[in-house]
C-alpha positions as CSV (number, residue, x, y, z in Angstrom):
1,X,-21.1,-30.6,-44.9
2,X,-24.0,-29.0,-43.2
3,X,-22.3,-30.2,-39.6
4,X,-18.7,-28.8,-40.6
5,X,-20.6,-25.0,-41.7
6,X,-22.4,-24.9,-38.6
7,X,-19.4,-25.3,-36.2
8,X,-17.1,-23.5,-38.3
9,X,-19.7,-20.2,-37.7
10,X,-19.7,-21.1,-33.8
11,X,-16.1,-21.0,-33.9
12,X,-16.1,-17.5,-35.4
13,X,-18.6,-16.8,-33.2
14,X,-16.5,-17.4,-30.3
15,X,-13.5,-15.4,-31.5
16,X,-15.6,-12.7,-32.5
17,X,-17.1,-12.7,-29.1
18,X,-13.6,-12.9,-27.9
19,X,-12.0,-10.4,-30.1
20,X,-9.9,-12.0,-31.6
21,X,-9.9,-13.0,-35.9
22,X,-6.3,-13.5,-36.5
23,X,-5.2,-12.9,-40.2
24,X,-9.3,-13.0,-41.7
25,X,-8.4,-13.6,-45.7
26,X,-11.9,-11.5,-46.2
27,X,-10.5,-8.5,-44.4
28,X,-7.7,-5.9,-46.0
29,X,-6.5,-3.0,-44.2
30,X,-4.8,0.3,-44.6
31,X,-2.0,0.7,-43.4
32,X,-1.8,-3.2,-43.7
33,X,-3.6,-5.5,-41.3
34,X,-1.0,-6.7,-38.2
35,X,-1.8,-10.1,-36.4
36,X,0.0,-9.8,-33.2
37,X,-3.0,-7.8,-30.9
38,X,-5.0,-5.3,-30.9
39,X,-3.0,-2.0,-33.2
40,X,-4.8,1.7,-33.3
41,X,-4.1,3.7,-36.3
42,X,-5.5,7.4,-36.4
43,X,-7.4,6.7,-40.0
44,X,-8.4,10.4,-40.2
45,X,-8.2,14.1,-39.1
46,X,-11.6,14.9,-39.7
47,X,-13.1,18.4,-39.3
48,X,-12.4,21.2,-37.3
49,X,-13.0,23.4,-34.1
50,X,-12.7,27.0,-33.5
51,X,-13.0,28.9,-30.5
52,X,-13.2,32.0,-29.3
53,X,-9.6,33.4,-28.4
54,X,-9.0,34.8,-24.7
55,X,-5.9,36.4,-23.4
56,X,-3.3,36.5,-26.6
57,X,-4.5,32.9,-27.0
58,X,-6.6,31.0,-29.6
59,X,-8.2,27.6,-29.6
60,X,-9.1,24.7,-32.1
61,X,-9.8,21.4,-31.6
62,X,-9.4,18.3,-34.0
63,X,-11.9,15.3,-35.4
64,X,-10.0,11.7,-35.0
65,X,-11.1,8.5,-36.3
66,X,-9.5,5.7,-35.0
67,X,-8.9,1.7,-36.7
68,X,-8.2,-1.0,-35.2
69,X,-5.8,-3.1,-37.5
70,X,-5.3,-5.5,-35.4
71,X,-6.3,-9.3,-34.6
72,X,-7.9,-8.1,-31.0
73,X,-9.9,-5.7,-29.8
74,X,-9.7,-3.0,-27.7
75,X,-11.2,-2.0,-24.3
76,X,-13.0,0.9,-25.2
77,X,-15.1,0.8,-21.5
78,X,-16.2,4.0,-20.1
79,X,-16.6,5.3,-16.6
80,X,-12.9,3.4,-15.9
81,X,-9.2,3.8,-16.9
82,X,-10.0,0.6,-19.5
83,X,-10.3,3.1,-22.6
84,X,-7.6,5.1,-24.8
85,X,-7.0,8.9,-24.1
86,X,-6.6,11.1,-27.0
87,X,-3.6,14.0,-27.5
88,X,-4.2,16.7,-30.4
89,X,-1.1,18.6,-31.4
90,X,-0.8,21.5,-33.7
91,X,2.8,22.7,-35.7
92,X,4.2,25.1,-38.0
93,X,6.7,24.8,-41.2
94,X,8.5,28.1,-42.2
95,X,10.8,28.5,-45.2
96,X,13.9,30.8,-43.9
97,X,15.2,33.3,-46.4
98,X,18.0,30.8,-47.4
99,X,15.2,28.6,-48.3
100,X,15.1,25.9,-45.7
101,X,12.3,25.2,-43.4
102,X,12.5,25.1,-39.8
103,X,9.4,23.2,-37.4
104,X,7.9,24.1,-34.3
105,X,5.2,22.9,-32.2
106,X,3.1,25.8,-31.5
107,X,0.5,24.2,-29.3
108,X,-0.8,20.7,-27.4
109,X,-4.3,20.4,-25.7
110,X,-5.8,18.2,-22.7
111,X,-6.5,14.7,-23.2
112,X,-9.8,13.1,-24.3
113,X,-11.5,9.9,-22.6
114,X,-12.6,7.2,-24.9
115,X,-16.0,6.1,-24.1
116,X,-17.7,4.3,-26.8
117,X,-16.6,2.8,-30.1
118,X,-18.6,2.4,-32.9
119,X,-18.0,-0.7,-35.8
120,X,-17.3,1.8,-39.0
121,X,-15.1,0.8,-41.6
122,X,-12.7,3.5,-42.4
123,X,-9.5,1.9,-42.7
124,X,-10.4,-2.2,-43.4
125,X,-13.0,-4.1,-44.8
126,X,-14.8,-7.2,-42.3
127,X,-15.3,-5.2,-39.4
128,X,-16.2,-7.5,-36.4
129,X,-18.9,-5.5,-34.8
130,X,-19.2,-5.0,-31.3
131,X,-21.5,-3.5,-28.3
132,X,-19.6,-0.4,-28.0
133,X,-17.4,-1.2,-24.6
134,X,-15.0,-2.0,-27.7
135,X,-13.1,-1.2,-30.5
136,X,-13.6,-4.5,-32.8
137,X,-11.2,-6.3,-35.1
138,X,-10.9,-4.4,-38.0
139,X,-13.0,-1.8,-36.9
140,X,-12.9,2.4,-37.1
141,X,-14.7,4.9,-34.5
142,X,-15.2,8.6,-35.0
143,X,-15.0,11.6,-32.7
144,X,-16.1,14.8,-33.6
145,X,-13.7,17.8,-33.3
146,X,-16.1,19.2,-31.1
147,X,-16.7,16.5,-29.2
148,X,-12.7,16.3,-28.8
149,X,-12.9,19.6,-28.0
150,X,-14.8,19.4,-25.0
151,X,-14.0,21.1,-21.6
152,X,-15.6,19.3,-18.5
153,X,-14.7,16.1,-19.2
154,X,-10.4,16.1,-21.0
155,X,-7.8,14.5,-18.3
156,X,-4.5,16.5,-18.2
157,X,-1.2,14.4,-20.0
158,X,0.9,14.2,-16.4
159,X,-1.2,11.4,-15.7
160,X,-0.6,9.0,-18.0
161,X,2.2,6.9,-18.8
162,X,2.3,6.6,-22.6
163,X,4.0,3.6,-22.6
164,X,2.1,1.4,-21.0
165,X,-0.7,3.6,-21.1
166,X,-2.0,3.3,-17.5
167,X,-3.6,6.4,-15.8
168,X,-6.1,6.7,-13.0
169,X,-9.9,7.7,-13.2
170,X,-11.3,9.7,-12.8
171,X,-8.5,12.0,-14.1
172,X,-7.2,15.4,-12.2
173,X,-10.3,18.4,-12.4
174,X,-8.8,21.4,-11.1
175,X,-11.0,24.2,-11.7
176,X,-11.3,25.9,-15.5
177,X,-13.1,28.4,-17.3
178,X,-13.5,30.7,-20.3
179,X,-13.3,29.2,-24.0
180,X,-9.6,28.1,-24.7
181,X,-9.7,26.3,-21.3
182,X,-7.9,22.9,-21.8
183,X,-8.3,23.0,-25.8
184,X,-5.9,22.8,-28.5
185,X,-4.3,26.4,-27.6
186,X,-1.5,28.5,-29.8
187,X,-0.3,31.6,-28.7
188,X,-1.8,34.6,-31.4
189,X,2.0,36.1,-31.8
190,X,2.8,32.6,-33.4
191,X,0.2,32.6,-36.2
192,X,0.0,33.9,-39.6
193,X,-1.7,33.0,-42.3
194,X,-0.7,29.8,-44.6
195,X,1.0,30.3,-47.4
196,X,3.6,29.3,-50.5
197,X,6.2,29.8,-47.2
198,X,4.3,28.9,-44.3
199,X,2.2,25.4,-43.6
200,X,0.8,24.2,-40.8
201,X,0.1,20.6,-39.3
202,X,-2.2,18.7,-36.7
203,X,-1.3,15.5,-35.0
204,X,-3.4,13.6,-33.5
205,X,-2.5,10.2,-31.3
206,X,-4.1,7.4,-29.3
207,X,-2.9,5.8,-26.0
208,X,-4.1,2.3,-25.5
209,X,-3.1,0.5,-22.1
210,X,-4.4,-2.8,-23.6
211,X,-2.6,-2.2,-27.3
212,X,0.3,-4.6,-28.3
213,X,3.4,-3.3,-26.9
214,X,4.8,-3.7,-30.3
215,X,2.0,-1.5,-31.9
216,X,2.3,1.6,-29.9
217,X,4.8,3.6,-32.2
218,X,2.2,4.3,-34.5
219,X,-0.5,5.6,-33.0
220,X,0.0,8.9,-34.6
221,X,-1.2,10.7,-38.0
222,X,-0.6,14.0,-39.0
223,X,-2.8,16.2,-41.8
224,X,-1.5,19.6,-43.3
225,X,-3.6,22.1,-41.9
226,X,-4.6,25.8,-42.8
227,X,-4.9,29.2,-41.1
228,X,-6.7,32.6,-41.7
229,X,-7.1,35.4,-39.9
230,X,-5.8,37.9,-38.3
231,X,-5.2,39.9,-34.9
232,X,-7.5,37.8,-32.3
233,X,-9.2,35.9,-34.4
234,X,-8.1,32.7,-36.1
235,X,-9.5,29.7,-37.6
236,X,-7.9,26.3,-38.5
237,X,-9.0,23.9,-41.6
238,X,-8.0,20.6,-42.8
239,X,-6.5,20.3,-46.2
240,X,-4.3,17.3,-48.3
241,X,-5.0,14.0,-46.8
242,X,-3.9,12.3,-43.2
243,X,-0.8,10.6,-43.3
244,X,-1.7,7.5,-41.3
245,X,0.9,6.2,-38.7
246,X,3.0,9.5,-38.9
247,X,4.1,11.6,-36.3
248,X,3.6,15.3,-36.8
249,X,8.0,15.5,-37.0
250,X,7.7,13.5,-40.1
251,X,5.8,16.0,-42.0
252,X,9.3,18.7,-41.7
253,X,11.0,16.0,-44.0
254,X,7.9,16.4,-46.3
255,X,8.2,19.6,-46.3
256,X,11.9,19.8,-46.6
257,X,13.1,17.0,-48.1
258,X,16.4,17.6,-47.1
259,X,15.4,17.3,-43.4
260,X,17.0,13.9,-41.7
261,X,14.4,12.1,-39.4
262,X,15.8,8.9,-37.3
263,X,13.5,6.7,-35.0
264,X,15.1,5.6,-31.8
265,X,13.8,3.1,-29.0
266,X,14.1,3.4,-25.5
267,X,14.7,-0.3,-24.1
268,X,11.9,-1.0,-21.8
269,X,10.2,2.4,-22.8
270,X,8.7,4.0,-25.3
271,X,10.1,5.8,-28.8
272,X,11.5,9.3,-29.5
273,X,12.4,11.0,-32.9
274,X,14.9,13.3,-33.7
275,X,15.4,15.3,-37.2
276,X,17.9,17.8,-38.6
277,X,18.5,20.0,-41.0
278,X,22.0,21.6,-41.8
279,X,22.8,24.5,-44.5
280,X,25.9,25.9,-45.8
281,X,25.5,30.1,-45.1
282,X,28.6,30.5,-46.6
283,X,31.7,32.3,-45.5
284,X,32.3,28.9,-43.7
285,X,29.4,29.0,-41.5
286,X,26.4,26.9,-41.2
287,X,23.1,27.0,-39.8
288,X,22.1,23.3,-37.6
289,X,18.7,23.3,-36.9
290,X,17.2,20.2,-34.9
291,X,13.7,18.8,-33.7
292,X,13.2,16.1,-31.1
293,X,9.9,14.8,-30.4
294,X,8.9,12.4,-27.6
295,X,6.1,9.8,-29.2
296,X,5.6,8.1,-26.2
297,X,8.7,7.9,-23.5
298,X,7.8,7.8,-20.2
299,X,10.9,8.4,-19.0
300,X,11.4,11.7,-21.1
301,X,14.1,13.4,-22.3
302,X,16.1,16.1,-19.6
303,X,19.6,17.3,-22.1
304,X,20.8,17.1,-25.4
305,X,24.5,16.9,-25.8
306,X,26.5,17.8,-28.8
307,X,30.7,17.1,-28.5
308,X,33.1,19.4,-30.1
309,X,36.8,20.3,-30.8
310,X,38.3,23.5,-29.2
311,X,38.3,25.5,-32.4
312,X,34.9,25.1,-33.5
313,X,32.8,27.9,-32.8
314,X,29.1,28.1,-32.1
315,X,27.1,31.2,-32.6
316,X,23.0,32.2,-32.3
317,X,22.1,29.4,-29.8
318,X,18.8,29.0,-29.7
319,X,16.0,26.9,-27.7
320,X,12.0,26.4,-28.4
321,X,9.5,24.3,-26.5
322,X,5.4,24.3,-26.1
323,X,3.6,25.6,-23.3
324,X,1.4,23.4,-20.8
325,X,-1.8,24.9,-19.6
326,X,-4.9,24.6,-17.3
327,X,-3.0,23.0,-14.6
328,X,-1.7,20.4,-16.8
329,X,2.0,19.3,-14.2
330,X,2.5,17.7,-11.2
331,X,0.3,19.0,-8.2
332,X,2.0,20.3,-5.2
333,X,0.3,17.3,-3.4
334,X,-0.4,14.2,-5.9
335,X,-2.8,13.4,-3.8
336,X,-4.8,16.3,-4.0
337,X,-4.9,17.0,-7.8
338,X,-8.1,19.0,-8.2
339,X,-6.7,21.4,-5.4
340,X,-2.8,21.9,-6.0
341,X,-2.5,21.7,-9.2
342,X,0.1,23.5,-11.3
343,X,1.7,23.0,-14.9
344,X,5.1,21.7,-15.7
345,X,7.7,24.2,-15.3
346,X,8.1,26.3,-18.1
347,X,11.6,27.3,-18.3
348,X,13.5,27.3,-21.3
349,X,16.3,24.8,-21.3
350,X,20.0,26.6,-20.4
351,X,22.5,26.4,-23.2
352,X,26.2,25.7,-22.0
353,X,29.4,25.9,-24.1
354,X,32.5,24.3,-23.2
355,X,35.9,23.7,-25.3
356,X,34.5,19.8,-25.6
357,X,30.3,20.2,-25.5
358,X,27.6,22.1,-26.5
359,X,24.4,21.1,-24.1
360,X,21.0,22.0,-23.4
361,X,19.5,20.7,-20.1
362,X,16.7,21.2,-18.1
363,X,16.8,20.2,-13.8
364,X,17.3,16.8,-12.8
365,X,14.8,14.6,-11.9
366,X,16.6,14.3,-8.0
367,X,17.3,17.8,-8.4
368,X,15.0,18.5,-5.3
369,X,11.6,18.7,-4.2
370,X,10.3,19.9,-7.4
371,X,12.9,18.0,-10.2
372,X,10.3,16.1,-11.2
373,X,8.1,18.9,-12.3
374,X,11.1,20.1,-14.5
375,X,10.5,21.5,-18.2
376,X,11.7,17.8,-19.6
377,X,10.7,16.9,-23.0
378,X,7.7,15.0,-22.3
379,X,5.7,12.6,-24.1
380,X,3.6,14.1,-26.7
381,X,5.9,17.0,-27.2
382,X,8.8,18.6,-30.0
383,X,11.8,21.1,-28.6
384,X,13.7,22.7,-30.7
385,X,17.8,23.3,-30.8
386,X,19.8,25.3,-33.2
387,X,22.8,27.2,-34.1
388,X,25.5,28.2,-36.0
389,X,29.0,26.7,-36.3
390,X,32.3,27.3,-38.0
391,X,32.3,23.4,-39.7
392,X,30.5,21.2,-41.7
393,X,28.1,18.1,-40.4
394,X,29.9,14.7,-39.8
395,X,27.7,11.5,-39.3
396,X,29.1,9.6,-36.7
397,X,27.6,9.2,-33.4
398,X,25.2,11.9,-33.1
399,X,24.0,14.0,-30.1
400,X,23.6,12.6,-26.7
401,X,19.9,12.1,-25.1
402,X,20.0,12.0,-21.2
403,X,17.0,10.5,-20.0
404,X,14.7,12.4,-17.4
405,X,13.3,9.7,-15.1
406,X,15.7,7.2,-13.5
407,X,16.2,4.2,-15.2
408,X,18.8,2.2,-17.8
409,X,20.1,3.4,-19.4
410,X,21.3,7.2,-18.7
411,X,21.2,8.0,-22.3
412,X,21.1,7.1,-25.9
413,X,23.4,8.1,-28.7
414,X,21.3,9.4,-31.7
415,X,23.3,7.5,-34.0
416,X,22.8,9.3,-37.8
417,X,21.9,12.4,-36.6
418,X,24.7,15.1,-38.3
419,X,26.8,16.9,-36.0
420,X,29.4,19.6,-36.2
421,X,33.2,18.2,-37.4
422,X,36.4,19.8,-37.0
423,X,37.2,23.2,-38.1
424,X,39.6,23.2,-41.2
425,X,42.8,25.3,-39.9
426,X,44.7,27.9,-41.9
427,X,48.3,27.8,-42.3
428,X,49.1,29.8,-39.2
429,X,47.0,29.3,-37.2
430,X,48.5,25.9,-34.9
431,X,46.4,26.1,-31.7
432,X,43.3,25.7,-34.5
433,X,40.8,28.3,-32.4
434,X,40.5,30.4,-35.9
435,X,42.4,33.5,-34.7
436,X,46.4,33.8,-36.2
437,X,47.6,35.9,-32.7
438,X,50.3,35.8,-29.8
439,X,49.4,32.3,-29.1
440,X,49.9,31.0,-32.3
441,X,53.5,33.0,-32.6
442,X,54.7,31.5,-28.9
443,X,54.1,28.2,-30.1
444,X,55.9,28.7,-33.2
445,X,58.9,30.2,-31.5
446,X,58.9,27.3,-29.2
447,X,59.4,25.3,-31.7
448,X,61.6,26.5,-34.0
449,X,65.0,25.3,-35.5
450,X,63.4,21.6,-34.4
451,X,62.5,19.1,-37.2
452,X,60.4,15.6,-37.2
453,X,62.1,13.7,-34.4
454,X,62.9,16.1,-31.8
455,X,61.0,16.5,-28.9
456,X,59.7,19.7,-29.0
457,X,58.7,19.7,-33.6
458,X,55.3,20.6,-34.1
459,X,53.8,19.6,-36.9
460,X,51.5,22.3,-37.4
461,X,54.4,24.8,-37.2
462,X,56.0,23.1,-40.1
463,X,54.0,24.9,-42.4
464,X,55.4,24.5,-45.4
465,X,55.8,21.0,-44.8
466,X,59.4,20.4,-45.1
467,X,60.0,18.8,-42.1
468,X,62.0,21.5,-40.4
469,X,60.4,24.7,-38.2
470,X,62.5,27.5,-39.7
471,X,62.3,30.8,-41.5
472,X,59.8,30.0,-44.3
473,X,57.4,28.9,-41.7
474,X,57.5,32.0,-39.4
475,X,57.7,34.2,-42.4
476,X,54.2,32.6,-43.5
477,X,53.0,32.8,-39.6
478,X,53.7,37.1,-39.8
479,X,52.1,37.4,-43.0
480,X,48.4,36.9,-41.9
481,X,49.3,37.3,-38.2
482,X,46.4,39.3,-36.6
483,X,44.0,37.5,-39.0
């Protein structure tokens, strides 16, 4: 008995030491414990920064715990790219005055380095402890919001693939200064205090290049948030509780429980999520509001495409994205980061109606010299599409995602997202673009006197239905002609 104990604690001994304890019965997790590598959850939101504001800008940064709820762990190894980078995201919920809520990113900040990990227990019991180059099994390590919010040494987001999560190191130091510089920014004109009508959310998430490539969809939490103050000065607090594995999209359908949210994988890639939110207005209108957030797509996202019949009209187009700062984009020269830096272009994607589409695109990828550095929705990032349209949503094959960076596929189809149907017609009206005018009474002219059969009956002439195009029918036609 005494010989079985004693290499039954080497054994452990050399897993621990190898980080790995698959499926310990002594250990329970939460969110549940996974067994197939190394898994980081964001356990908490924890505390608060707030800066100074500079130049219509304010600044915050955000407290992160991580957990590892996997069976290995992590390289948490400083001074090299063999440690997770962390993103810190900030978002706003507003009730409309027909009582829905829209959601907007309002901000993003500058990445920070991992460089030691400590063996708490936040999110499991049975941590295996380690020296601090990693994250152990069933272990939890916390940063500071201040600490997170620190200047000299946060890596911009261009580098990193979030995918696989490779990036180089020492990241990209072009020069900085002043207090917002590379932290969690929002822009002043967005803010207003919380309230019944307005909430506000912070995201946090973790890149791991050594993570599971099955365990890298949830790597994000997100934890309601408050805001007071007013004209330069704001401040941001943490309220409710962090909703572990969640990306900051998810909390619109909390919110709004009318709001639809679908996940959808990129084969060979990394995830994005789309939500929606339709409302009757009335007078046979309705409002389509939609978010898109990339989780962690390399490849990005460059148009969103909507298809459409002739008649259907689409008013108030709108567009909303998040700003990059501090140089965060594609240098000039890539190989001289710290000296040509520049952000990601920041124009606003270009709407484009057709009688078939309804599209919003940003430049190509092998649009030129500087397609790659094109406003695409990148990874860590929510864009925003509305409008209004003359018909009710249909679920069918949703929108259409073009993807960015070259690759297969193209596209995807956001299957289950609702999209704009078919205008119902009036009696009358038989091209169906929802005016009763000249064109309507040409066609009905050229076809009348015919009946089901001959070659030139139209059915939508027929308007009484009685198989024939004849008096009744172009009496009906004149009486709401001009309508």
């Amino acid at each position: 008995m005494f010989q079985l104990s004693r290499q039954f604690r080497s054994i452990v001994a050399v897993a621990t030491s190898l980080g790995v304890l698959a499926g310990s019965a002594w250990s329970q997790c939460s969110p549940p414990a996974t067994t197939n590598g190394a898994d980081v959850v964001v356990g908490d939101i924890q505390g608060v920064a707030n800066y100074s504001s500079a130049g219509g800008i304010e600044a915050f940064a955000l407290g992160s715990y991580s957990c590892n709820i996997g069976n290995v762990w992590l390289n948490w190894i400083a001074s090299t790219n063999q440690h997770p980078v962390i993103a810190q995201n900030l978002f706003k919920a507003k009730q409309q005055p027909g009582g829905y809520w829209t959601m907007e990113q309002l901000g993003q900040a500058w990445l920070k380095h991992g460089f030691y990990a400590l063996s708490n227990t936040l999110c499991c019991t049975g941590c295996s402890a380690t020296d601090g180059s990693h994250l152990g099994v069933h272990c939890s390590d916390p940063y500071t919001a201040s600490r997170n919010g620190g200047q000299s040494g946060a890596g911009p987001k261009w580098q990193v693939n979030p995918y696989t999560g490779y990036f180089p190191y020492p990241p990209a130091n072009p020069p900085w200064s002043g207090t917002v510089a590379r932290r969690l920014q929002a822009r002043i004109t967005d803010l207003e205090a919380n309230s019944a009508t307005v909430k506000y959310y912070s995201e946090v998430q973790y890149i791991c290049a050594d993570e599971a490539a099955a365990n890298r969809v949830n790597n994000c939490s997100y934890r309601e948030s408050t805001m007071t103050g007013s004209g330069s000065a704001w401040s941001i607090g943490a309220t409710a509780t962090t909703q572990r594995g969640k990306p900051g999209i998810m909390a619109w359908q909390a919110v709004d429980p009318s709001v639809i949210v679908k996940e959808f994988d990129i084969p060979s890639d990394g995830r994005i999520v789309a939500a929606a939110r339709i409302v009757d207005l009335g007078n046979n209108t309705w409002h389509y509001e939609y978010a898109i957030q990339n989780l962690n797509s390399d490849r990005c996202v460059q148009a969103i495409s909507f298809a459409k019949s002739a008649a259907l009209q689409v008013t108030n187009i709108g567009f909303r994205d998040v700003d990059y700062h501090d140089l965060d984009g594609i240098p000039t020269n890539p190989s001289q980061p710290n000296t040509t830096g520049r952000n990601y272009d920041g124009t606003d994607w270009t709407p484009t109606v057709t009688a078939s589409t309804l599209s919003w695109a940003t430049a190509t990828y092998d649009s030129g010299p500087d397609g790659p550095n094109a406003n695409a929705l990148r990874w860590g990032t929510m864009y925003n599409f509305r409008f209004d349209a003359n018909a009710g949503p249909v679920f069918g094959s949703g929108p259409e995602a073009a993807l960015f960076k070259p690759g297969t596929p193209t596209s995807i189809t956001l299957t289950g997202i609702p999209v704009p149907g078919t205008p119902a017609t009036r009696p009358g009206d038989l091209n169906g673009d929802g005016l009763i005018d000249l064109a309507d009474l040409t066609l009905m002219l050229s076809a009348f006197g015919s009946c089901t059969g001959d070659p030139n009956f139209l059915a939508a002439a027929d308007i009484d239905g009685s198989g024939c195009v004849e008096l009744a029918d172009l009496t009906q036609l004149l009486s709401v002609f001009g309508t």
